[in-house]
ROSE-4610 file (N, C-alpha, C; in Angstrom, 1 decimal, always signed):
// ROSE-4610
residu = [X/X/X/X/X/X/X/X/X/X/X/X/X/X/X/X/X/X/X/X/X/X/X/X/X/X/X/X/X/X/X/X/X/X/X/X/X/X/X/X/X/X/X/X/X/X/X/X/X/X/X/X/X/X/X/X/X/X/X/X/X/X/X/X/X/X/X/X/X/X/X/X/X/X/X/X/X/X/X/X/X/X/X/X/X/X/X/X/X/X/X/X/X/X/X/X/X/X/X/X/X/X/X/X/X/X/X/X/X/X/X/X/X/X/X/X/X/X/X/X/X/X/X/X/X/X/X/X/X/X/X/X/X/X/X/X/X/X/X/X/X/X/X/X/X/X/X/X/X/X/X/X/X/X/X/X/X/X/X/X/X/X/X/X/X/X/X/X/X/X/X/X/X/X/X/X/X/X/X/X/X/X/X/X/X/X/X/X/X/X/X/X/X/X/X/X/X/X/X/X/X/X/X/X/X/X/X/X/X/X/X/X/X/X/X/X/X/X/X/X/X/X/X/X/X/X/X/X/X/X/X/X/X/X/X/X/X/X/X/X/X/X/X/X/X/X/X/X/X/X/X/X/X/X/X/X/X/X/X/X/X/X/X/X/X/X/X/X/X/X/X/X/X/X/X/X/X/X/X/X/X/X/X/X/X/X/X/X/X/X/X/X/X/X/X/X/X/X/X/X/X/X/X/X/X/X/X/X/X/X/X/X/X/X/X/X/X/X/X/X/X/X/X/X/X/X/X/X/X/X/X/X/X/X/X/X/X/X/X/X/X/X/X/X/X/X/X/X/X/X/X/X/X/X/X/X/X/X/X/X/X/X/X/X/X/X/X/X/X/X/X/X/X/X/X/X/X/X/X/X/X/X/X/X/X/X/X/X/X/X/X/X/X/X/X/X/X/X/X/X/X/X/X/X/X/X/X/X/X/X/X/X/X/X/X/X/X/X/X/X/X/X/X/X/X/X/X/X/X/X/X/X/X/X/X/X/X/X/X/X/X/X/X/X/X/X/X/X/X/X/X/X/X/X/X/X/X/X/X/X/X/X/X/X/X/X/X/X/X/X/X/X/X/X/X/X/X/X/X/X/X/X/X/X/X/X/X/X/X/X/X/X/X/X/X/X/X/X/X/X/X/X/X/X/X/X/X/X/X/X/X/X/X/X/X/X/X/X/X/X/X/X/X/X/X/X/X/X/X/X/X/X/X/X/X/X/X/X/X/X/X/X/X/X/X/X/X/X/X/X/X/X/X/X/X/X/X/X/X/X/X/X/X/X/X/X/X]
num = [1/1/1/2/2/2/3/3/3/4/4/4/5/5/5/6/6/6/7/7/7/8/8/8/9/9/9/10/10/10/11/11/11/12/12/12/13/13/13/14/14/14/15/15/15/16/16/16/17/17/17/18/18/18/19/19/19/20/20/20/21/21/21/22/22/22/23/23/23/24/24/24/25/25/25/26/26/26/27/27/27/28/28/28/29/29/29/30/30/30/31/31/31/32/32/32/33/33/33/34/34/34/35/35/35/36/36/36/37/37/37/38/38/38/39/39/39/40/40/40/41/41/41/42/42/42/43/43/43/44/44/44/45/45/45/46/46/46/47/47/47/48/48/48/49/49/49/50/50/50/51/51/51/52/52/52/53/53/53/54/54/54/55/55/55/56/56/56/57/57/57/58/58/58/59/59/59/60/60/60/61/61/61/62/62/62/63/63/63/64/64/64/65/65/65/66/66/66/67/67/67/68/68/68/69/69/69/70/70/70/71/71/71/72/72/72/73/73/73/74/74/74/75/75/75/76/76/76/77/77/77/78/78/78/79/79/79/80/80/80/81/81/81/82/82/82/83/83/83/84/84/84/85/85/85/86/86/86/87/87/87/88/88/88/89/89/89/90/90/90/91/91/91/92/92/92/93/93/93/94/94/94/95/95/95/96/96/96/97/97/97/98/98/98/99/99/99/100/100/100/101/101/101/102/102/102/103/103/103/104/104/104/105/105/105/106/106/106/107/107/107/108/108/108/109/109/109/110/110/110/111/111/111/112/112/112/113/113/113/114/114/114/115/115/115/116/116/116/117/117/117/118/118/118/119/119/119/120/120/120/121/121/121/122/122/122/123/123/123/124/124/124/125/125/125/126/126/126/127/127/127/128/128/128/129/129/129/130/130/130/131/131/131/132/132/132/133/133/133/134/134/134/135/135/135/136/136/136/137/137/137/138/138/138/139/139/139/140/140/140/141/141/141/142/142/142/143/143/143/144/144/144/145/145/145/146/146/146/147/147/147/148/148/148/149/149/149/150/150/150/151/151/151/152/152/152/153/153/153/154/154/154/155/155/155/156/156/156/157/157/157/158/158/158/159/159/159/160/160/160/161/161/161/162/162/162/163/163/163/164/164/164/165/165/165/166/166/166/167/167/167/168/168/168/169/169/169/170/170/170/171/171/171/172/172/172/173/173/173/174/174/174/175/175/175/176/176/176/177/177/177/178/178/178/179/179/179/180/180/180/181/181/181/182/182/182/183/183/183/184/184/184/185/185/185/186/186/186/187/187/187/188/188/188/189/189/189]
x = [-94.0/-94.3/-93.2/-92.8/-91.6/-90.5/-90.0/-88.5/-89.1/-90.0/-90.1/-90.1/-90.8/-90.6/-89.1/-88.5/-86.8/-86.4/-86.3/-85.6/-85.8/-87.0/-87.4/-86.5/-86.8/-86.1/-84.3/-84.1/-83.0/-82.2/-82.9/-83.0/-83.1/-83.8/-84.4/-82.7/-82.5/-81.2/-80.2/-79.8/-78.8/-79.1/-80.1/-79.8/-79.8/-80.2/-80.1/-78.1/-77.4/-76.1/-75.6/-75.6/-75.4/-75.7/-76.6/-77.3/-76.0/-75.8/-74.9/-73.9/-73.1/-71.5/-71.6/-72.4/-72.2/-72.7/-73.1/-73.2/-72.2/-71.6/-70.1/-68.9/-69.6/-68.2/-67.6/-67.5/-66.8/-65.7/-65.3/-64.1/-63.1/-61.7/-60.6/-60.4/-60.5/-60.5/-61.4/-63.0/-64.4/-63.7/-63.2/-62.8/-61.6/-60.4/-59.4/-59.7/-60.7/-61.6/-62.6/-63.0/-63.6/-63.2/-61.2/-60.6/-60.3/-59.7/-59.2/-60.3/-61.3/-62.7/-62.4/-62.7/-62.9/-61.6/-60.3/-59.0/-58.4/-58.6/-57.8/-56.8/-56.2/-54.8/-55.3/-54.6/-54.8/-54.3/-53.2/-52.3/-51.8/-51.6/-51.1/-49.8/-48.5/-47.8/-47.3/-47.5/-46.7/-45.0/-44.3/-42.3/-42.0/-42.5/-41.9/-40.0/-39.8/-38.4/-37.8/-37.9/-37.8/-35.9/-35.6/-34.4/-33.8/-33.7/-33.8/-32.1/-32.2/-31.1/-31.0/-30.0/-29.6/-28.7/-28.8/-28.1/-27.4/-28.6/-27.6/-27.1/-26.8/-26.1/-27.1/-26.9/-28.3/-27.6/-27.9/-28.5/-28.7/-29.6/-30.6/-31.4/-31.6/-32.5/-33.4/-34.4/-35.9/-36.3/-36.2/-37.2/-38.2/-39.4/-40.4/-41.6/-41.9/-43.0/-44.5/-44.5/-45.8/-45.8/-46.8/-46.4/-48.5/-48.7/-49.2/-49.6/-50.0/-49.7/-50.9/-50.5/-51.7/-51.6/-51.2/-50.5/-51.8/-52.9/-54.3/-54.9/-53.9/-54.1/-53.7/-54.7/-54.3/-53.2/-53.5/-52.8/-51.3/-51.5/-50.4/-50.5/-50.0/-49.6/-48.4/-48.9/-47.4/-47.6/-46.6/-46.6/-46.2/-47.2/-46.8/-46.5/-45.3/-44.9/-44.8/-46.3/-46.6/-45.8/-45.3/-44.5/-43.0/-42.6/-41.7/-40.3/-39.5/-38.7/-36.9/-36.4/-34.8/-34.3/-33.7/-33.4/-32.0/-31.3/-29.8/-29.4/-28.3/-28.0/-26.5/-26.1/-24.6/-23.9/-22.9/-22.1/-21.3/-20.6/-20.3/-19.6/-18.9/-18.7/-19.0/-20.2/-21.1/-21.4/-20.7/-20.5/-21.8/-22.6/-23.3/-22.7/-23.4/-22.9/-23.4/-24.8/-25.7/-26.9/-27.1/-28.1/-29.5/-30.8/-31.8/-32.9/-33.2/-34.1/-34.7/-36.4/-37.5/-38.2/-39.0/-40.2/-41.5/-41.7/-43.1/-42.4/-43.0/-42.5/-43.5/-43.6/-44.7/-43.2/-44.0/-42.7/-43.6/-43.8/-44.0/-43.7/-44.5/-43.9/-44.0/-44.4/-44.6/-43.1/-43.0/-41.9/-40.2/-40.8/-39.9/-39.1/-39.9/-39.3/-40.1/-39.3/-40.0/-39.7/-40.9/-40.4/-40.6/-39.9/-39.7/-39.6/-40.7/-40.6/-40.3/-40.0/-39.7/-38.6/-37.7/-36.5/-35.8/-35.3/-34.8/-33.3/-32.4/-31.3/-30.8/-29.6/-29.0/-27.6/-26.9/-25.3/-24.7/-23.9/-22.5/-21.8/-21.6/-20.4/-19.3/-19.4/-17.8/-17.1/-17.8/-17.2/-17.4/-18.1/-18.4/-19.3/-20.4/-20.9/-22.3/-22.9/-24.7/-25.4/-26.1/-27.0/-28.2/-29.0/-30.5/-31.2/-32.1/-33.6/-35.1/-35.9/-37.7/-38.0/-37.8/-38.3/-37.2/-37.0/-36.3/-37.0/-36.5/-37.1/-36.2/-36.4/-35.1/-35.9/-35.1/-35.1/-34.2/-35.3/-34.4/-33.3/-34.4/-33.7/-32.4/-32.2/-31.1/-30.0/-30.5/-30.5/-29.5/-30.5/-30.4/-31.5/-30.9/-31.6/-31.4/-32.9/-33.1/-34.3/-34.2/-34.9/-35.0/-36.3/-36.0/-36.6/-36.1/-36.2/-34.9/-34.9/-34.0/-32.6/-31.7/-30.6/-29.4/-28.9/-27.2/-26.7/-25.6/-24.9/-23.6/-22.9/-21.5/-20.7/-19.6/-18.7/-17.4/-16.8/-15.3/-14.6/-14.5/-14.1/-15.1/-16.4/-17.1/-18.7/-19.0/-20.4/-21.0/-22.1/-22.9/-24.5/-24.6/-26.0/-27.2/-28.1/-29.1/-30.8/-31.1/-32.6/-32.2/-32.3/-32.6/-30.8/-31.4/-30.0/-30.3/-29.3/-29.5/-27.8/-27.9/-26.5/-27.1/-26.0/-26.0/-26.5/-27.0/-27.3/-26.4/-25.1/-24.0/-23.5/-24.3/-23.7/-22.4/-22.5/-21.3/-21.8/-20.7/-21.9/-23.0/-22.5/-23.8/-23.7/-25.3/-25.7/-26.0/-25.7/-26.0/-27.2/-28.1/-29.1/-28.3/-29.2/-29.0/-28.4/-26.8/-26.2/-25.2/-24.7/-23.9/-23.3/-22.0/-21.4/-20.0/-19.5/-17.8/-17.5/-17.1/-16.9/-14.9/-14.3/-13.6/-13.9/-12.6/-13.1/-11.8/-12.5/-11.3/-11.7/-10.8/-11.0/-11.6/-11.0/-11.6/-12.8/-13.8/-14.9/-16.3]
y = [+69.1/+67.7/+67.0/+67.8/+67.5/+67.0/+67.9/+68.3/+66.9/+66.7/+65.7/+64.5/+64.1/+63.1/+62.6/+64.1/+63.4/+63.0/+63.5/+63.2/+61.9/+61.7/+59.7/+59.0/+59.3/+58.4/+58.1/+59.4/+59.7/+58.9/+59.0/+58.3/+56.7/+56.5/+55.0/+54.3/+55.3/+54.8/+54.1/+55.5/+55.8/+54.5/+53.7/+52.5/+51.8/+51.4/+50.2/+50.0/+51.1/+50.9/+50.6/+50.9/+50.8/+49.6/+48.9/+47.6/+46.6/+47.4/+46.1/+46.5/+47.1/+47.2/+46.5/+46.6/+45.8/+44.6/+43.9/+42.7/+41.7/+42.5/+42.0/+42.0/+40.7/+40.5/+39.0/+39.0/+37.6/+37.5/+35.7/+35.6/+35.6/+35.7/+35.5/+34.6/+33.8/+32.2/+32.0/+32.5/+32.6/+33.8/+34.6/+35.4/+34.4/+33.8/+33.0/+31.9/+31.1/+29.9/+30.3/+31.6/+32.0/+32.6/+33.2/+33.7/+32.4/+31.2/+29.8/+29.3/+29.2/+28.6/+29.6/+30.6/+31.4/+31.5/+30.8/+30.9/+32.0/+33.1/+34.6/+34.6/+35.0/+35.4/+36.2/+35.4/+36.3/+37.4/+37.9/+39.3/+39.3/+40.5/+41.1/+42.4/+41.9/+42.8/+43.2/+44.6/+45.1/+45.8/+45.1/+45.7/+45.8/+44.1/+43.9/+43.4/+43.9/+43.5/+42.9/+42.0/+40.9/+40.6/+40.9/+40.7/+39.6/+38.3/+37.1/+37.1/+36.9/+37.5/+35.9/+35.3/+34.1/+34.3/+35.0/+35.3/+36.3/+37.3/+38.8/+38.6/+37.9/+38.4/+38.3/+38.9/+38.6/+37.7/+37.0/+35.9/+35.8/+36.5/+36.4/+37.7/+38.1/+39.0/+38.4/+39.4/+39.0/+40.1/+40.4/+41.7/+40.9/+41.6/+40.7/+42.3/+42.4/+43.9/+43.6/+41.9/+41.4/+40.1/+39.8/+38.4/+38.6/+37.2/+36.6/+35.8/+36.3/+35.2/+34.3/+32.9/+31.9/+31.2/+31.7/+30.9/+30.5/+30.9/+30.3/+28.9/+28.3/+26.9/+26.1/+25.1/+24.2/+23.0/+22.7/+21.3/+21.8/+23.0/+23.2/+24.8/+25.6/+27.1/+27.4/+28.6/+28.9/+30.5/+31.0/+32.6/+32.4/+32.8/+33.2/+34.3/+34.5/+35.5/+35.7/+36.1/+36.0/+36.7/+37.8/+38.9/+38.8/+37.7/+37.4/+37.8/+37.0/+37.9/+37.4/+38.1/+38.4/+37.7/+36.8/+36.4/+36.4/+37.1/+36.7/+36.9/+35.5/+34.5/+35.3/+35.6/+35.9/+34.8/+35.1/+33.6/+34.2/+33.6/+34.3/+35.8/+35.8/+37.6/+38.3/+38.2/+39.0/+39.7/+39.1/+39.1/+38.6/+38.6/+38.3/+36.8/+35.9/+34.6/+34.1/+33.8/+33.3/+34.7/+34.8/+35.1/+34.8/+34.4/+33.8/+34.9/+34.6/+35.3/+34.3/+35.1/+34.1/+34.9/+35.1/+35.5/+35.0/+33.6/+33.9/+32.1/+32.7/+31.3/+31.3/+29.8/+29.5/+29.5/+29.2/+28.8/+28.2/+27.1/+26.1/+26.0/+26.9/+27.2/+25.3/+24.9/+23.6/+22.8/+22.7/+21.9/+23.0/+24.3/+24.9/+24.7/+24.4/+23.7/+24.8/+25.6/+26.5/+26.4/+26.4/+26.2/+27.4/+27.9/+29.1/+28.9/+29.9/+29.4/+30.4/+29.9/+31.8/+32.4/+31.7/+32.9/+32.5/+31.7/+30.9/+31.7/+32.0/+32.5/+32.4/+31.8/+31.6/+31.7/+32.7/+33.4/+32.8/+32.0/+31.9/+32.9/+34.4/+35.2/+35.1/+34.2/+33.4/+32.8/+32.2/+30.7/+31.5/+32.4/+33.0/+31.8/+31.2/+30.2/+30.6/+30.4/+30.6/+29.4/+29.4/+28.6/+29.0/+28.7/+29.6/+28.2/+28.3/+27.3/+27.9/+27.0/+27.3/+26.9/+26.3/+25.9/+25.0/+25.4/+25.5/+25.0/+23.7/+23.6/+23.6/+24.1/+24.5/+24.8/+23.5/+22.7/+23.5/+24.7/+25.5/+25.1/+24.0/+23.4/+22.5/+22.3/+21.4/+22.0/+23.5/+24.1/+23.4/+22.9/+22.1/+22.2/+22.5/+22.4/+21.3/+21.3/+20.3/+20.5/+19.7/+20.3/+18.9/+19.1/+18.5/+18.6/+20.1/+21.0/+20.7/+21.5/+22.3/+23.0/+23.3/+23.6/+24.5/+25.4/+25.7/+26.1/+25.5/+25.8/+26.4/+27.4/+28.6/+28.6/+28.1/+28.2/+28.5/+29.2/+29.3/+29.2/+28.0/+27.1/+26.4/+25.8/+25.0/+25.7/+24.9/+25.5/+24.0/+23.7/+21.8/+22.6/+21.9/+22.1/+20.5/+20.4/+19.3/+19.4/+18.2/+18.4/+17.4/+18.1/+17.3/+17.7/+18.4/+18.1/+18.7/+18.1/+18.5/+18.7/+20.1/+20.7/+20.6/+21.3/+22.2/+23.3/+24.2/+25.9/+26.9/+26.4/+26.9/+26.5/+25.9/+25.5/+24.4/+23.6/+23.0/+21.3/+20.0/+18.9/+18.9/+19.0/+18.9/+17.2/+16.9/+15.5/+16.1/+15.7/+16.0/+14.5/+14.9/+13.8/+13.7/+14.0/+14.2/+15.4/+15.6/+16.6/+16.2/+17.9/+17.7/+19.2/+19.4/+20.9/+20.4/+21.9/+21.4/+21.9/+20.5/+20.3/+19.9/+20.9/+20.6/+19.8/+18.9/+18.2/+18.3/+18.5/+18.8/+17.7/+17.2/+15.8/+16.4/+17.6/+18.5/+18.4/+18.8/+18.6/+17.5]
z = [+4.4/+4.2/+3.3/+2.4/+1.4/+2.2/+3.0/+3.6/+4.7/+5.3/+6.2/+5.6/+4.2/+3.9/+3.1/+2.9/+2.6/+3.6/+4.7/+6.0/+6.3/+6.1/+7.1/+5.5/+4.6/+3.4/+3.4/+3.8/+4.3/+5.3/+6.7/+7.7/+7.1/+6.8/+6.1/+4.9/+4.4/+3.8/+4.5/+5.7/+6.4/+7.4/+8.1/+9.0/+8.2/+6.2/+5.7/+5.7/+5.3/+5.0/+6.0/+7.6/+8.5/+9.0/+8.9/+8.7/+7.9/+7.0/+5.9/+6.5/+6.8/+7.4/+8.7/+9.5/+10.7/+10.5/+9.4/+9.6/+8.8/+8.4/+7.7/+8.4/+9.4/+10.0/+10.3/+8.7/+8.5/+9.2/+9.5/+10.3/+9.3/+9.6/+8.8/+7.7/+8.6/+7.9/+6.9/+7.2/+6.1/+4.8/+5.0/+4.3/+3.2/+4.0/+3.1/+3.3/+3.6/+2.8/+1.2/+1.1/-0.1/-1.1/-0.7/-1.9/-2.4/-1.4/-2.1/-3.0/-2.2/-3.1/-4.2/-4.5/-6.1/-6.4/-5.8/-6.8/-6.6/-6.0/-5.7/-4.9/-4.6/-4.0/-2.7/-1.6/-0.3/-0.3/-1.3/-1.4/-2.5/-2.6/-4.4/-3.8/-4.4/-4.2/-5.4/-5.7/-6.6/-6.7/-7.9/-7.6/-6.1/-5.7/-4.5/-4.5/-3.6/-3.0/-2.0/-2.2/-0.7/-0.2/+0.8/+1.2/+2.6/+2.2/+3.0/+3.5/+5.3/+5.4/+6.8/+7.1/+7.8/+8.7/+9.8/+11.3/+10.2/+10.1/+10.1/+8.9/+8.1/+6.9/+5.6/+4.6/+3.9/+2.8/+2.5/+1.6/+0.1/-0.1/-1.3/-1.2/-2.4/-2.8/-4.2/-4.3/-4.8/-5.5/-6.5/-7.4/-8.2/-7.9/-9.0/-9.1/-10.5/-10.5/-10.1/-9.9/-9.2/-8.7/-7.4/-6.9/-6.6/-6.8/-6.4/-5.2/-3.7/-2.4/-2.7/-2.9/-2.8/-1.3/-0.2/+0.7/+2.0/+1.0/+1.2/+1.3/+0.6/+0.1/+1.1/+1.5/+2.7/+2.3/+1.0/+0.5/-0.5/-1.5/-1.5/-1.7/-1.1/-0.9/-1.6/-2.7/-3.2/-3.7/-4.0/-4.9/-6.0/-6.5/-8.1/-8.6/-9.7/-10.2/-11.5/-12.1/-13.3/-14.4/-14.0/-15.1/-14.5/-14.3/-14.1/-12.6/-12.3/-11.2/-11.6/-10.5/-10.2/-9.4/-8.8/-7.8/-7.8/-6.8/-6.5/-5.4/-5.5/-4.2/-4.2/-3.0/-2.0/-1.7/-1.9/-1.4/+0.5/+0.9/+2.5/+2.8/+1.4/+1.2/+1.0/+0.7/+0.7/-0.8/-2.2/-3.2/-4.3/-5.4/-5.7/-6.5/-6.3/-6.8/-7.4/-7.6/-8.5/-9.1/-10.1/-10.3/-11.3/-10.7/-11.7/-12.1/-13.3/-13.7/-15.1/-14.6/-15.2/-16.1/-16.4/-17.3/-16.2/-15.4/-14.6/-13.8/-12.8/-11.7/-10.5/-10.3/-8.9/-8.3/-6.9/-5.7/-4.4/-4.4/-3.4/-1.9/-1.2/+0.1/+1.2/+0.7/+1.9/+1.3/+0.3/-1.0/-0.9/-0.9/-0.6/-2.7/-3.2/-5.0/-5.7/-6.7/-7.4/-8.6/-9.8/-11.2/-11.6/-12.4/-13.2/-14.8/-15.7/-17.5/-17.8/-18.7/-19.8/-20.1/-20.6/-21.2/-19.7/-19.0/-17.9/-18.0/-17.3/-17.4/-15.7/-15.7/-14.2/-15.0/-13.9/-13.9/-13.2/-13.1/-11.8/-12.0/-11.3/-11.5/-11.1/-10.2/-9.6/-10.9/-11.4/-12.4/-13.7/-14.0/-15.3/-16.0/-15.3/-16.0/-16.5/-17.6/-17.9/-17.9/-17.7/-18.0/-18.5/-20.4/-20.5/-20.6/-20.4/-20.7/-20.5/-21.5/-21.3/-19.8/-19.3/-17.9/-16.8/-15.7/-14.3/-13.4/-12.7/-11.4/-10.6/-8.7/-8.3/-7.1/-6.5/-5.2/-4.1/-3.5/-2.7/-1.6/-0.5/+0.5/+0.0/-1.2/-1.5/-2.4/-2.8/-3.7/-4.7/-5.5/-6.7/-7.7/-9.2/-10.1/-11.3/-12.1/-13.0/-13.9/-15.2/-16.2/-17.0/-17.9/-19.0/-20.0/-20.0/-21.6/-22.4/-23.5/-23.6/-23.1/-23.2/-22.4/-23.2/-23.0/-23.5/-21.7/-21.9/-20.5/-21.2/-20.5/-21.2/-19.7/-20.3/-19.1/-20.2/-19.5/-20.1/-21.1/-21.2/-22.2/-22.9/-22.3/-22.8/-23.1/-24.2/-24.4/-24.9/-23.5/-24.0/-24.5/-24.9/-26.0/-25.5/-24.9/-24.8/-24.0/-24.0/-23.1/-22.2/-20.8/-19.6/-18.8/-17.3/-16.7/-15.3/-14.5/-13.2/-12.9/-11.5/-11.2/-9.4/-9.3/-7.7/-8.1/-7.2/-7.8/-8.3/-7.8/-9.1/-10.0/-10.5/-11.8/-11.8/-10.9/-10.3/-10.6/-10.7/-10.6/-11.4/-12.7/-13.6/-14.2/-13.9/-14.8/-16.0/-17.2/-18.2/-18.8/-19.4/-20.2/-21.5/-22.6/-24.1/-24.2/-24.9/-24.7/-26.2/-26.5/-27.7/-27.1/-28.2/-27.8/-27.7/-27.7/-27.4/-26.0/-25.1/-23.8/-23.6/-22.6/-22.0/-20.7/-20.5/-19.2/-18.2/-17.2/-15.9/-14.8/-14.3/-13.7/-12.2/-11.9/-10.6/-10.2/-11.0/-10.9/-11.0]
């Protein structure tokens, strides 16, 4: 009587769980309409490495030890990279030419515009130029940056000190705002 009434209980378990798995068959979209609704991230990559490469030659590289995909979001979709990332840009030889690094940065996939905070640091290894600041915005499609924090920019000869400024992404063509420092000037540029 025992051994028969485990069995049906048993039995009785075994179609309730079966019951719940087959009826969990949300659609995709029901699934990434309810991570957006509660704010979660459609994907979590950990010491991702992304390698962006334009008819065969690569580009740009990407180290980050976490990303964020929000790319859930109908109005604005972006990745965030809370513990911060690496980025460095190749110039045609395939040489490293720029390199950025953040402490934590969104990046705006429709805008293609990503701000990066925290201990800001961008290298021109070509030019030997730095640039550090609290916060970076940086206008991929144009690749152009601007700010208006904070600033030391180190080139060469020159070291400017201010808040607010916009360049090309190497450090080339810089607007300067409110600025002080000892500046060489070359009519070249």
């Amino acid at each position: 009587m025992y051994k028969h009434q485990y069995i049906t209980n048993k039995n009785i378990a075994v179609t309730i769980v079966m019951a719940i798995f087959f009826s969990c068959t949300n659609s995709t979209k029901a699934v990434r309409d309810f991570l957006a609704e509660k704010n979660l991230p459609i994907g979590i990559a950990k010491n991702a490495y992304h390698v962006y490469k334009d008819s065969g030659i690569v580009v740009s590289k990407l180290a980050t030890p976490l990303m964020h995909d929000f790319s859930n979001r109908e109005e604005h979709p972006y990745n965030e990279f809370p513990i911060g990332l690496k980025i460095v840009n190749f110039d045609k030889n395939g040489k490293d030419s720029v390199t950025i690094i953040g402490d934590y940065a969104l990046s705006y996939n429709k805008t293609s515009v990503a701000e990066i905070r925290g201990n800001v640091v961008v290298k021109n290894h070509t030019d030997k130029a730095t640039l550090m600041t609290d916060q970076l915005y940086w206008d991929q499609k144009e690749a152009y940056f601007f700010s208006e924090k904070k600033f030391v920019l180190t080139k060469l000869n020159d070291t400017v000190r201010g808040v607010g400024f916009e360049s090309k992404e190497n450090l080339k063509k810089v607007v300067f705002k409110n600025v002080g420092g000892n500046l060489e000037a070359n009519e070249n540029e």
